[in-house]
C-alpha positions as CSV (number, residue, x, y, z in Angstrom):
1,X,73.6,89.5,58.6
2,X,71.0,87.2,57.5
3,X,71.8,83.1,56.7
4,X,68.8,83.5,53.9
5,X,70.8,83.0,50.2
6,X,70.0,86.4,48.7
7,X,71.1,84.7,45.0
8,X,69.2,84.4,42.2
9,X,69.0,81.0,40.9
10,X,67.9,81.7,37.5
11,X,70.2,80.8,34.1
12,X,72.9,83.6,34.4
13,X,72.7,86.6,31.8
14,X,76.1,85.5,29.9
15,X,73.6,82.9,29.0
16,X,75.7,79.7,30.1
17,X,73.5,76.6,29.6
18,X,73.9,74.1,32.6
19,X,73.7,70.4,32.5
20,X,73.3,68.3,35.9
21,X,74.0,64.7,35.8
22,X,73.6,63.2,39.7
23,X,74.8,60.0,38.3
24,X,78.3,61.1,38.2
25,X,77.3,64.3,40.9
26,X,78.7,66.5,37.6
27,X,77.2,70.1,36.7
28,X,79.0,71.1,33.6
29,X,78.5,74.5,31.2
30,X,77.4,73.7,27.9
31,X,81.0,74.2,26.3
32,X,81.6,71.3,28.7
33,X,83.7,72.7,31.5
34,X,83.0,70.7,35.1
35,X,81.7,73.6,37.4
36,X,80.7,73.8,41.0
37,X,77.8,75.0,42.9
38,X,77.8,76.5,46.7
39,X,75.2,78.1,48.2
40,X,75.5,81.5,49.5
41,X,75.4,80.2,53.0
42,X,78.9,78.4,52.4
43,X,80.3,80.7,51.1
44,X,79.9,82.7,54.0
45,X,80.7,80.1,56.8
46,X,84.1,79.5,54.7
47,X,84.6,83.5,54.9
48,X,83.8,83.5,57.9
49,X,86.1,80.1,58.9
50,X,89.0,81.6,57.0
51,X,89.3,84.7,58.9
52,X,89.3,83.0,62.2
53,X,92.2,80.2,61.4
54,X,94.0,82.9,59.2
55,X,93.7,86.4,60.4
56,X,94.8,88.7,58.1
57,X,96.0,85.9,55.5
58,X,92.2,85.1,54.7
59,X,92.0,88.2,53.2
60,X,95.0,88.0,50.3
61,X,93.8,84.2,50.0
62,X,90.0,85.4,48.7
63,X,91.1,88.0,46.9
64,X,93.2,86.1,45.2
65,X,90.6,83.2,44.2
66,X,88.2,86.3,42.9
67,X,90.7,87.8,41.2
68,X,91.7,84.7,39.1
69,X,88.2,83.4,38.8
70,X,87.4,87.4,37.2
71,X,90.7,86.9,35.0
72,X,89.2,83.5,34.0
73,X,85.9,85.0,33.1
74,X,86.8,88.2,31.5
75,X,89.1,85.6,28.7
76,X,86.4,83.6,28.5
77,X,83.9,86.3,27.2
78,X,87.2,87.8,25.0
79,X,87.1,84.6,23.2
80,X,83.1,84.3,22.9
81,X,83.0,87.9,21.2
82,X,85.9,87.3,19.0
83,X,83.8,84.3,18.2
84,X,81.2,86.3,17.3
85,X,80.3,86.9,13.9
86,X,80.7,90.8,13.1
87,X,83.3,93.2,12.3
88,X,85.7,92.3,14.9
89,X,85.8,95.2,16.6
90,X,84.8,93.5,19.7
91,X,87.8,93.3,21.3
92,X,88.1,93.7,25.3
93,X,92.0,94.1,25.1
């Protein structure tokens, strides 16, 4: 497994303008939500960290956190289509 960040580090698709202010060491979404950056690398040493001080516990704990991160994603696009002028049929659930 290569340590090389395999991410792309254009704008995302959903369109999500970012704002960086190192003043305040702030990146925020342009509906102004605080977000976090971490490299690909971390990401991996946390894994990777997690698994050795927790066993089998890492594995519920990061499913969890992408599981509630998807859930967080998946009602914020519900609430951009029904935003979206059209016929309202747009509707995820």
């Amino acid at each position: 497994m290569s340590l090389r960040p395999s991410s792309d580090h254009r704008l995302p698709a959903s369109g999500k303008n970012y704002v960086h202010d190192p003043a305040k060491g702030e990146i925020r979404v342009s509906d102004g939500r605080r977000v976090a950056a971490y490299s690909e690398v971390f990401i991996r040493h946390l894994h990777d960290d997690l698994t050795q001080e927790s066993g089998d516990g890492a594995r519920q704990v990061l499913y969890q956190c992408g599981y509630e991160w998807g859930l967080q994603e998946m009602v914020d696009l519900a609430h951009r289509l029904r935003a979206k002028p059209g016929d309202g049929t747009q509707d995820l659930w």
